[in-house]
C-alpha positions in Angstrom: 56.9 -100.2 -15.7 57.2 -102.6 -12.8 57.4 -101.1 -10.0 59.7 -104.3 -8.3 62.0 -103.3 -11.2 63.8 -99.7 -10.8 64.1 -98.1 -13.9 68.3 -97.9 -15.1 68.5 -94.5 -14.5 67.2 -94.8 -11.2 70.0 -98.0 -10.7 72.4 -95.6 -12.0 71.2 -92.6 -9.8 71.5 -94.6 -6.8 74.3 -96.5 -7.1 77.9 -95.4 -5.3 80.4 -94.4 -7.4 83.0 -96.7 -8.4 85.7 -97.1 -10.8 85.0 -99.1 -14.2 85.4 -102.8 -13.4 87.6 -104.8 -15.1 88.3 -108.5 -14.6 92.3 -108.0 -14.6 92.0 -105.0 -12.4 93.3 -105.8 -8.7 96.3 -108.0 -7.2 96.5 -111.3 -8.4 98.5 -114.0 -6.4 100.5 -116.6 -7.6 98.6 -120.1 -7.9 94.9 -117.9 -8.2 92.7 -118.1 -11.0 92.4 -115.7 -13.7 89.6 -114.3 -13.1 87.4 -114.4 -9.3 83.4 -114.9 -10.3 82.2 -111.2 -10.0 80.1 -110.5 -6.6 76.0 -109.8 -7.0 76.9 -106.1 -7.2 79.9 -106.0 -9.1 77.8 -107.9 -12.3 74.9 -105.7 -11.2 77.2 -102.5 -12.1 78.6 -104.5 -15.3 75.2 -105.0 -16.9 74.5 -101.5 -16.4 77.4 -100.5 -17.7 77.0 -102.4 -20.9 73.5 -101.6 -21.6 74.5 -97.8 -20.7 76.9 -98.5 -23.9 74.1 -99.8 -26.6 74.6 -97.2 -28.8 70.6 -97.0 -30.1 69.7 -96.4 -26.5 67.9 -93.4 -26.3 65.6 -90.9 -24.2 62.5 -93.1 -26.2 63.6 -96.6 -25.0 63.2 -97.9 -21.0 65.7 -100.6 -20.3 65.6 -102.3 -16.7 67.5 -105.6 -15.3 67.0 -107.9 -12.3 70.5 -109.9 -11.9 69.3 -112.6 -9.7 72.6 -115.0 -8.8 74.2 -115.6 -12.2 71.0 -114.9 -14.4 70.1 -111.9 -15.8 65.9 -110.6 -16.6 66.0 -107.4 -18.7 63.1 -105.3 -19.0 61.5 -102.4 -20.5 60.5 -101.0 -23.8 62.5 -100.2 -26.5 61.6 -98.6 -30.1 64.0 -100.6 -32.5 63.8 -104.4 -32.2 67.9 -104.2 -32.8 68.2 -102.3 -29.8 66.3 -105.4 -27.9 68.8 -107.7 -29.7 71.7 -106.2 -29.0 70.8 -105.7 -24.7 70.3 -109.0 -24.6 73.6 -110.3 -26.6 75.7 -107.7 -24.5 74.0 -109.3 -21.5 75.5 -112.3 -22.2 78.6 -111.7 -23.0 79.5 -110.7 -19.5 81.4 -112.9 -17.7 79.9 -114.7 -14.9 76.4 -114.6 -16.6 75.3 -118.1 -17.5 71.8 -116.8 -18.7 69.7 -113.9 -19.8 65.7 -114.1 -19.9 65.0 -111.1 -22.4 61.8 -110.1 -21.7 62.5 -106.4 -23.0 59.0 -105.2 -25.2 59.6 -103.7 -28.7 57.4 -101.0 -29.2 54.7 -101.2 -32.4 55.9 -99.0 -35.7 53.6 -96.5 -36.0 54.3 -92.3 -37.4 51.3 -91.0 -35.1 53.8 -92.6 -32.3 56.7 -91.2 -33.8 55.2 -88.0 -34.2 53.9 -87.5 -30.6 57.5 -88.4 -29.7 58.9 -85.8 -31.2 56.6 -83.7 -29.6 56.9 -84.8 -26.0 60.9 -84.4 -26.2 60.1 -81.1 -26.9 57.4 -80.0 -24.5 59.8 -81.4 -22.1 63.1 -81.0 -22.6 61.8 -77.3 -24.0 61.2 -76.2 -20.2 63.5 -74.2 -18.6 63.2 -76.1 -15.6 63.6 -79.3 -17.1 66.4 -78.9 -20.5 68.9 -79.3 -17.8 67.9 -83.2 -17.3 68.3 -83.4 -21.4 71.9 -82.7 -21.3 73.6 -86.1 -20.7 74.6 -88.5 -23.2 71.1 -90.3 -22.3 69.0 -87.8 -20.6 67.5 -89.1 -17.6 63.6 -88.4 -17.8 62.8 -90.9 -21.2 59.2 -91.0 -23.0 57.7 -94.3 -23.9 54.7 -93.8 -26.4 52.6 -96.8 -27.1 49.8 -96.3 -29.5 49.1 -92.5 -28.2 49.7 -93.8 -24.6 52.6 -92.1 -22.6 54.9 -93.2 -19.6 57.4 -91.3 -18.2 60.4 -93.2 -16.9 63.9 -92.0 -14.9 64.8 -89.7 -12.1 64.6 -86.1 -11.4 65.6 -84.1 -8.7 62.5 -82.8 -7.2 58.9 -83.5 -6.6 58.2 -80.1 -8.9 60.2 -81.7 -11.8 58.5 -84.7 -11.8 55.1 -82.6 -11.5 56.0 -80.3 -14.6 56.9 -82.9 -16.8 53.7 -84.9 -16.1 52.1 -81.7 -16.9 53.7 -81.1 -19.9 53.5 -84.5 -21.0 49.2 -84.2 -20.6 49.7 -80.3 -22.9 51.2 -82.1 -26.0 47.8 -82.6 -28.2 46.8 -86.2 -29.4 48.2 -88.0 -25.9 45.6 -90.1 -24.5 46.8 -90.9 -21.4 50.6 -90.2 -19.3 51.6 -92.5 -16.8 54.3 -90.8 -14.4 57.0 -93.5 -13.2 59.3 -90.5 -12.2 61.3 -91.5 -9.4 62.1 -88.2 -6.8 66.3 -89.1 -6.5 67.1 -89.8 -2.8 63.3 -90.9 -2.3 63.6 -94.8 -3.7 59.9 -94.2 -5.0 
């Protein structure tokens, strides 16, 4: 993945707590519009939030964004070409987007693929040190497999995390290579 574009997880890592937006939340005075154009961060936290909510998004797809102004570049891989659809359509459906350049990559159809998925999830997720980081509705370390090839995308708490699941990753037979994209939480890396 680019690294000019931070992974979601790491977006979502990083980013201060806030409360769901919602365009009717906060005072409205007489005479104001409806609704006030959402702020840079605000429709940053929005698009996360909506691509958070895809429901085929899994620990096998990467999804990124750039919001620049009131356009929106997604990124990343994704293993169902619906999945690529549907970021893109909930992109721009958000108010105060007025465009959406989807340049999100479906990944090829293949079992081999499929199988060393399967395989990965488990040589990862199956260590003690790491099942914790499988536990959330979308864990946070996700495994992109392109024809044999492996990257590892998200956050993890440690330097030692991100080292054990590389080395997992290179144990699970048939991989031909792993690319680490792990991003130490707190280190912006």
């Amino acid at each position: 993945m680019r690294k000019e574009f931070p992974t979601l997880l790491a977006v979502l890592l990083f980013s201060v707590a806030v409360a769901p937006y919602s365009a009717a939340a906060g005072s409205r005075e007489a005479g104001k519009p409806q609704s006030e154009p959402l702020t840079q961060e605000k429709l940053s936290k929005e698009v996360r939030h909506q691509l958070l909510m895809l429901p085929w998004y899994s620990v096998f797809d990467n999804l990124a964004y750039k919001v620049e102004g009131d356009k929106v570049t997604l990124y990343g891989e994704v293993t169902r070409p619906v999945l690529k659809s549907d970021a893109g359509a909930a992109a721009k459906n958000i108010e105060g987007v007025a465009s959406v350049v989807n340049n999100i990559e479906v990944l090829p159809l293949s079992p081999m693929d499929d199988q060393l998925r399967r395989s990965l999830f488990r040589a990862i997720y199956g260590d003690s040190g790491l099942s914790r980081y499988g536990v959330q509705a979308v864990p946070s370390i996700h495994v992109i497999v392109k024809n044999g090839n492996v990257t590892l995308e998200g956050v993890v708490d440690n330097e030692t995390d991100k080292n054990i699941a590389n080395l997992r990753a290179y144990g699970v037979s048939s991989v031909f290579s792993v690319k680490n994209n792990l991003v130490v939480a707190g280190n912006g890396k």
